[in-house]
TORDRENDO-494200 format. One record per residue (C-alpha): residue number from 1; residue in three letters; x, y, z. Coordinates in nm, 4 decimals, m for minus. Each point is the difference from the previous one (the first is absolute). Layout:
BEGIN
R;seq;type;c1;c2;c3
R;NUM;ALA;X;Y;Z
...
//
This chain:
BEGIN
R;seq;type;c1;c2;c3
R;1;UNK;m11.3380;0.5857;2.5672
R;2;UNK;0.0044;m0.3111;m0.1643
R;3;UNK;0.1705;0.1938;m0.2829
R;4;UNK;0.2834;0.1431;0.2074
R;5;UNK;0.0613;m0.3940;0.1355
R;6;UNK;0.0164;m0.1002;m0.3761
R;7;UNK;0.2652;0.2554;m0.0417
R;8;UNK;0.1819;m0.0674;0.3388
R;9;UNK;m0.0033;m0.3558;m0.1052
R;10;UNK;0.1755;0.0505;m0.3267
R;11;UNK;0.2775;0.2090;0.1100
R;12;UNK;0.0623;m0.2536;0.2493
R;13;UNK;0.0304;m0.2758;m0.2783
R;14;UNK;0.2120;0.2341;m0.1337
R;15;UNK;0.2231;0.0347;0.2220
R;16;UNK;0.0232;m0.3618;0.0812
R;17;UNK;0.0585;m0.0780;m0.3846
R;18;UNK;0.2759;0.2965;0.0191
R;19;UNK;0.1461;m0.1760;0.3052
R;20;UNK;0.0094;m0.3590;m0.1481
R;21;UNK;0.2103;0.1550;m0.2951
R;22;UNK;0.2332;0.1957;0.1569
R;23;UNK;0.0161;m0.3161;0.2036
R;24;UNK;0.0385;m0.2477;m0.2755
R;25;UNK;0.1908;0.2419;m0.1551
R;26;UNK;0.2476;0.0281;0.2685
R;27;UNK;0.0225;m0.3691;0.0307
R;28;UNK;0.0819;m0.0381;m0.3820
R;29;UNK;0.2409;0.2150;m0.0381
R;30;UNK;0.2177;m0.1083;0.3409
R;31;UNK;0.0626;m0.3306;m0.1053
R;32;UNK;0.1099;0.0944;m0.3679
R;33;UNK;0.2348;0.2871;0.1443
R;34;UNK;0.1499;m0.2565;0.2173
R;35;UNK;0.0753;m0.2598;m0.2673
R;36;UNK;0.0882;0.2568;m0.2162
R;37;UNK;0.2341;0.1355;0.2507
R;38;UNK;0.1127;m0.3456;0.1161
R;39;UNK;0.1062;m0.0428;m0.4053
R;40;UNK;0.1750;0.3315;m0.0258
R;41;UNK;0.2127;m0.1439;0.3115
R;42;UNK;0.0449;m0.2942;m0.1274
R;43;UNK;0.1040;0.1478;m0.3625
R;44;UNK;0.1896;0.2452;0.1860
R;45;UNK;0.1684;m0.2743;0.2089
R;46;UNK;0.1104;m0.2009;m0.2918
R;47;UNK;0.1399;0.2646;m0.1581
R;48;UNK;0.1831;0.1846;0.2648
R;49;UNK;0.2838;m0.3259;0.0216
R;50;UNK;0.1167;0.0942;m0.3863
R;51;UNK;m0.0041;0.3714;0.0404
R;52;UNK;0.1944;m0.0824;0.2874
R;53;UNK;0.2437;m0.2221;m0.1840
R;54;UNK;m0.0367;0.2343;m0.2814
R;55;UNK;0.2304;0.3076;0.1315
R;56;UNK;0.2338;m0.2525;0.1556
R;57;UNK;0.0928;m0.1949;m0.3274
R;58;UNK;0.0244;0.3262;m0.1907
R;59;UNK;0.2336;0.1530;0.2957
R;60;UNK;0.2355;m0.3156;0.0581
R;61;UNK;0.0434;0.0097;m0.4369
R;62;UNK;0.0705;0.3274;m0.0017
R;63;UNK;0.2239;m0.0677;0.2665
R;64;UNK;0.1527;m0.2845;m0.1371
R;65;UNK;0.0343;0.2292;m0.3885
R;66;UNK;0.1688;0.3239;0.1592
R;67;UNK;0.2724;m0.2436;0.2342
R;68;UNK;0.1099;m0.1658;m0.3789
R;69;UNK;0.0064;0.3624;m0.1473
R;70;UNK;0.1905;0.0857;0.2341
R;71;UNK;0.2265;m0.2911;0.0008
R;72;UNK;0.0247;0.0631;m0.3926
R;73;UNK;0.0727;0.3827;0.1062
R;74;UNK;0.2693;m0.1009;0.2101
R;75;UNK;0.2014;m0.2669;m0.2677
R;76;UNK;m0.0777;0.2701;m0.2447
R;77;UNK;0.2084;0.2602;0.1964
R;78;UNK;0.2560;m0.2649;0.0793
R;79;UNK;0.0533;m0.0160;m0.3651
R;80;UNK;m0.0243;0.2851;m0.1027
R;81;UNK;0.3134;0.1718;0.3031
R;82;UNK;0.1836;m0.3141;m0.1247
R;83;UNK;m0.0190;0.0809;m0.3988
R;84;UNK;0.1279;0.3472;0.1274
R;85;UNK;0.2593;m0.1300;0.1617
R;86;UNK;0.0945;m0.1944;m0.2595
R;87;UNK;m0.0413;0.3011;m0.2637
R;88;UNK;0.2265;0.2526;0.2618
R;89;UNK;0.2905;m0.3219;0.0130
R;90;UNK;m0.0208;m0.0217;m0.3618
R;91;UNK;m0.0126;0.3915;m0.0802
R;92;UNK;0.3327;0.0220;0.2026
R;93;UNK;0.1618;m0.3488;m0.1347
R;94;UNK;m0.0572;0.2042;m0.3585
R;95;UNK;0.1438;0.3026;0.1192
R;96;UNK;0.3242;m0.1736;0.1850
R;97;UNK;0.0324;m0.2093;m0.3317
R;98;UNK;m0.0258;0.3454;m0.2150
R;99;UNK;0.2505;0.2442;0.2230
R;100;UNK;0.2691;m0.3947;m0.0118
R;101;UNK;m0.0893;0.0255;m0.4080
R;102;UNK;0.1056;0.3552;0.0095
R;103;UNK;0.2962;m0.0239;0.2498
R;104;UNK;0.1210;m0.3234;m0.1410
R;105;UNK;m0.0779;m0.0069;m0.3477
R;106;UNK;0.3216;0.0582;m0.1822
R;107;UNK;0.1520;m0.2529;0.2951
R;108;UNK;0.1195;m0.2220;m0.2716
R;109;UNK;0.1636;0.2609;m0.2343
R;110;UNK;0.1641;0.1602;0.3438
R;111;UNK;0.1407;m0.3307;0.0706
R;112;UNK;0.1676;0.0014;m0.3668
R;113;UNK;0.1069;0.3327;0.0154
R;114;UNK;0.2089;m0.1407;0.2707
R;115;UNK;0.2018;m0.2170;m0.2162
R;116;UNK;0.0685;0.2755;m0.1921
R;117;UNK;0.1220;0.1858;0.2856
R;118;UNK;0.2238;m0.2675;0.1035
R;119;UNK;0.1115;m0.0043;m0.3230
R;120;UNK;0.1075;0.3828;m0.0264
R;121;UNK;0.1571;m0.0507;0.3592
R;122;UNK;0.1926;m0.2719;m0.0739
R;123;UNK;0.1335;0.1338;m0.3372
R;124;UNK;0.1323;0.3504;0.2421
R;125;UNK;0.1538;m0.2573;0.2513
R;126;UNK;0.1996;m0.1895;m0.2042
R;127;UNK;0.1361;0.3147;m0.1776
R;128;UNK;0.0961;0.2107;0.2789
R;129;UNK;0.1562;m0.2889;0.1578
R;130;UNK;0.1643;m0.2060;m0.2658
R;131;UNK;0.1343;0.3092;m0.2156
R;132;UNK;0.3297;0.1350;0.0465
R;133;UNK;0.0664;0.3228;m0.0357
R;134;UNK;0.0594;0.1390;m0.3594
R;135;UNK;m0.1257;m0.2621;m0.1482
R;136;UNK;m0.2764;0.1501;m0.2052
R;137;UNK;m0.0592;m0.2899;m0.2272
R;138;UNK;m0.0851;m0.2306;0.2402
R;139;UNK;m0.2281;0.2038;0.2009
R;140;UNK;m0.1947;0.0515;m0.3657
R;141;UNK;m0.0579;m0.3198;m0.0584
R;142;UNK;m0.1285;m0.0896;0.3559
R;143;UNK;m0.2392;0.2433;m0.0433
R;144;UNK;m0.0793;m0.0798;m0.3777
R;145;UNK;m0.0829;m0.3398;0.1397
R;146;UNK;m0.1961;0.0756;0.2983
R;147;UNK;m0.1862;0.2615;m0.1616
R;148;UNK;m0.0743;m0.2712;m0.2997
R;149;UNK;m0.1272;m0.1948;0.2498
R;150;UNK;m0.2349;0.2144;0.1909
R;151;UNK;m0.1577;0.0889;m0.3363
R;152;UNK;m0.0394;m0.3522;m0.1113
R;153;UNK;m0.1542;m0.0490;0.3895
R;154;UNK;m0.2419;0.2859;m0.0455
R;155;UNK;m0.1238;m0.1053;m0.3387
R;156;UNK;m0.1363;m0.2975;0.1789
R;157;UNK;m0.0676;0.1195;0.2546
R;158;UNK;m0.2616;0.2313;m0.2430
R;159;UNK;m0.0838;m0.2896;m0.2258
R;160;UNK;m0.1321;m0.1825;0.2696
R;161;UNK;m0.1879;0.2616;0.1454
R;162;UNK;m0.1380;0.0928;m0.3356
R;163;UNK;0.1814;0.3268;m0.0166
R;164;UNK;0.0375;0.0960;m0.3830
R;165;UNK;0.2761;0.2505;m0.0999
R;166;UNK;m0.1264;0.1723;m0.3103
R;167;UNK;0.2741;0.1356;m0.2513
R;168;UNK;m0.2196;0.1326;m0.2718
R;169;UNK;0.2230;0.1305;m0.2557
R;170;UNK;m0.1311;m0.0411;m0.3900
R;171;UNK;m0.3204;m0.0561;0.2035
R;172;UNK;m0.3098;0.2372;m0.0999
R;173;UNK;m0.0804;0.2671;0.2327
R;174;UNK;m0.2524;m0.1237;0.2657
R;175;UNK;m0.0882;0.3024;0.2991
R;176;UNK;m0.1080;m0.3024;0.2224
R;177;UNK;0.3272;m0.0851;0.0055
R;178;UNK;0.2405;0.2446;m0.0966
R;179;UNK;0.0696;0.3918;0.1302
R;180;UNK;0.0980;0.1877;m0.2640
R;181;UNK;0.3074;0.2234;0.1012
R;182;UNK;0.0940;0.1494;m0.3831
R;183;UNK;m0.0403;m0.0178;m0.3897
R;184;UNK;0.2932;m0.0672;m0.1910
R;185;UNK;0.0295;m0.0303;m0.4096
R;186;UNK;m0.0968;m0.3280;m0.1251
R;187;UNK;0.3809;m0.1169;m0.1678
R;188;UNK;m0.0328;m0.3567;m0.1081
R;189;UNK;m0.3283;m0.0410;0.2603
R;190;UNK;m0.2983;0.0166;m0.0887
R;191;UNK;m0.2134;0.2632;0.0978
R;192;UNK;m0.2294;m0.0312;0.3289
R;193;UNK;0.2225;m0.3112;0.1576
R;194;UNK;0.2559;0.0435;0.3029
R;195;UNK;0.3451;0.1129;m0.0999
R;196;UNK;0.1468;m0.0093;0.3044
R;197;UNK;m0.0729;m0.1222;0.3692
R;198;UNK;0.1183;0.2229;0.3000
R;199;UNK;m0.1490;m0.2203;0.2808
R;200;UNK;m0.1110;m0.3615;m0.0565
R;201;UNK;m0.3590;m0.0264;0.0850
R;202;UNK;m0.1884;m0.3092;0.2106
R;203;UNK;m0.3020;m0.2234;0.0083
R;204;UNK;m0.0734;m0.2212;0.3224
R;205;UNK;m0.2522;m0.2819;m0.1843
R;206;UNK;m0.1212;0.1916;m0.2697
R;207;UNK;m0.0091;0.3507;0.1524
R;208;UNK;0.2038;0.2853;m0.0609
R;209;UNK;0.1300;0.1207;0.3084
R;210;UNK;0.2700;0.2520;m0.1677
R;211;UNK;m0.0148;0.1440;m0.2487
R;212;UNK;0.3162;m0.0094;m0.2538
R;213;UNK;0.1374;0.3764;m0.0460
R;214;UNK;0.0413;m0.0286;m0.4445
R;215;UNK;0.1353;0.2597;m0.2758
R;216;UNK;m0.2826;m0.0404;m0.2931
R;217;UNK;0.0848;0.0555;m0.3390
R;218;UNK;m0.1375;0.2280;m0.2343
R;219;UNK;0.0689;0.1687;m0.3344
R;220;UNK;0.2319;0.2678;m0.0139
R;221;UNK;m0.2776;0.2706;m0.0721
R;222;UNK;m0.2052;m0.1145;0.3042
R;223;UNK;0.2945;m0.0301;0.2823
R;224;UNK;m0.0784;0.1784;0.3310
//
């Protein structure tokens, strides 16, 4: 009996001792997670204001970096329609200046030619008007005189349009400039030169632009 007491007595301590440290336990730990949650919010707290701020910087420079790219994108374009426009007006400024060149060109030597064509119309007026009839003589020399000087007017007129008239006779035969039209025996010449010119050749600054039409000579034995 006294036995079963003992034992009755013990669990009871037991189970008081269990109940003080659940209930110190308890007590402990409430205070701690209450300052340690207290912290958290307060850590929390103080950092919440710069990942607030955080996102709005970073949006309002962003912001700020795409409204100059696109200012940039915009005076970029400007330029670049403008340098198009300014390629297209030069393009056809070129080509007006090239179809003039090729229109106008020989402008100057047209306006000479002129001269010379006043020249030949003048010599043809004064003859048929000033000529009697029968009188042969005078009509010859009238247009001895006027043809003298439309050839004196055209050979200036060439010279100064650097218009060459080649007469190559004596000269060695060159293909570049002379079109062979026959062979004939070399008498007094010597062989492989221009005997005789058919049609005078011509070179505008340099360059052949007819060829002269030349008899070659050759040895006897070797004529075509």
């Amino acid at each position: 009996m006294a036995a079963r007491s003992l034992w009755a007595v013990r669990r009871r301590v037991q189970h008081l001792l269990a109940s003080v440290a659940a209930s110190d336990g308890r007590g402990c730990l409430h205070p701690f997670s209450t300052a340690t949650q207290r912290t958290a919010g307060e850590d929390c707290s103080s950092e919440d204001p710069p990942d607030e701020l955080g996102p709005s910087l970073a949006e309002r420079a962003l912001k700020l970096k795409a409204v100059k790219l696109e200012k940039e994108v915009q005076d970029l374009t400007v330029r670049y329609q403008r340098a198009l426009a300014d390629g297209e007006n030069i393009r056809r400024r070129t080509q007006r200046c090239v179809e003039d060149a090729k229109i106008f060109g020989i402008q100057s030597f047209c306006k000479d030619l002129v001269e010379v064509a006043d020249i030949l119309e003048k010599t043809t007026e004064s003859i048929s008007e000033e000529t009697e009839p029968g009188d042969q003589k005078l009509s010859l020399e009238k247009i001895f005189r006027g043809l003298s000087l439309l050839e004196a007017k055209l050979k200036s007129v060439f010279a100064k349009h650097g218009l060459e008239k080649m007469s190559p006779i004596g000269d060695k035969y060159d293909p570049h400039e002379h079109e062979l039209i026959c062979h004939v025996p070399a008498d007094g010449v010597q062989p492989g030169t221009v005997a005789l010119v058919r049609q005078d050749g011509y070179k505008l600054h340099g360059r052949t632009i007819r060829l002269a039409q030349v008899e070659v000579a050759v040895e006897s034995q070797r004529r075509l």
